[in-house]
C-alpha positions in Angstrom: 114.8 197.8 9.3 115.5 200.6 12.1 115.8 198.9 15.4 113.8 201.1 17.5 111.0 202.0 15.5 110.5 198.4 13.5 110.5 200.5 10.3 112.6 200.3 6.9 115.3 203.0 7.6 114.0 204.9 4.7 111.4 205.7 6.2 112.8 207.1 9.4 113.4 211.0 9.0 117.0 212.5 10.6 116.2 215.6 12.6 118.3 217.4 10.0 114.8 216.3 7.1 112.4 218.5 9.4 112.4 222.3 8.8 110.1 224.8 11.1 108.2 226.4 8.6 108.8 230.1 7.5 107.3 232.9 9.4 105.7 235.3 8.0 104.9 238.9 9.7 101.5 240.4 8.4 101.3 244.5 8.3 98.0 246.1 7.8 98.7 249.8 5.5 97.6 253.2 6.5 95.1 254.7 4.3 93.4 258.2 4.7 89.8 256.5 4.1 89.2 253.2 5.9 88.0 254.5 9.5 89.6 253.6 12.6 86.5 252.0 13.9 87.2 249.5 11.2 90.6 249.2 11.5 89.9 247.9 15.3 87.2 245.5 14.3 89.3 243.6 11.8 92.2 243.4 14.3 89.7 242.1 16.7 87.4 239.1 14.2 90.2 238.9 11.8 93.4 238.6 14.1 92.0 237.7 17.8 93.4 240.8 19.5 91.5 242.2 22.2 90.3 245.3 22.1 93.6 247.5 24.2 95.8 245.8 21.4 94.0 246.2 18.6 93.5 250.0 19.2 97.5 250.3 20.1 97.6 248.9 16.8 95.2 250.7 15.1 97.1 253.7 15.9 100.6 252.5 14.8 98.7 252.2 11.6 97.5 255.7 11.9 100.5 257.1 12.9 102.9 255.3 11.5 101.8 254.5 8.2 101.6 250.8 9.3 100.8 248.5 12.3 102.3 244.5 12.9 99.2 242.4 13.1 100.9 239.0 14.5 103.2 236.3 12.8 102.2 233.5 10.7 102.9 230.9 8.8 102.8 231.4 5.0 98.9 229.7 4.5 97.6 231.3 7.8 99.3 234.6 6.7 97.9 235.0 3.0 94.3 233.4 4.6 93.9 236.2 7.1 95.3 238.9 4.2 92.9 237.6 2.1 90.0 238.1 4.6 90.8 241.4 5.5 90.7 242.4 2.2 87.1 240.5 1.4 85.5 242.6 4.3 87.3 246.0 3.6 85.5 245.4 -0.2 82.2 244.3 1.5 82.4 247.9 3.8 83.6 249.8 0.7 87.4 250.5 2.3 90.5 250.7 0.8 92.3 249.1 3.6 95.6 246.8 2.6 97.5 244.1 4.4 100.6 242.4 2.9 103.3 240.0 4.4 107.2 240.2 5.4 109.1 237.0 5.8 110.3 237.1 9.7 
């Protein structure tokens, strides 16, 4: 038994067993199709930005063939990617967004 916590020391984690999860970066790609309207709007529904951010974003994308949308761990990371892909379908857009590892 530990003597602190009253429980069997196997079950008492070191600070050495608990990792930060990995951070992931997610990048939305420039296209010469998906407007910069909607560009904007997913930054804003899909990644919280508001709306100064998303549109210095937005035009990272545009002019730099891609813009950092916020870091993430790996479920929230591929989640959001996977949303921004469900709506640029729905609207008919070509728009990408992949993931870095931080």
């Amino acid at each position: 038994m530990h003597e602190q916590t009253g429980l069997p020391d196997s079950d008492v984690k070191s600070d050495q067993e608990f990792r930060e999860p990995k951070l992931y970066r997610v990048i939305l790609i420039n296209d010469d199709y998906t407007t910069m309207d909607f560009v904007i709007e997913i930054l804003i529904v899909v990644f919280h930005k508001p709306a100064a951010e998303a549109t210095r974003i937005m035009l990272d994308v545009h002019k730099n063939g891609k813009g950092f949308c916020g870091v993430y761990t790996y479920d929230i990371a591929t989640s959001k990617i996977d949303r921004v892909h469900k709506l640029a379908r729905k609207r008919e857009f070509p728009l990408k967004c992949t993931l870095e590892e931080v």
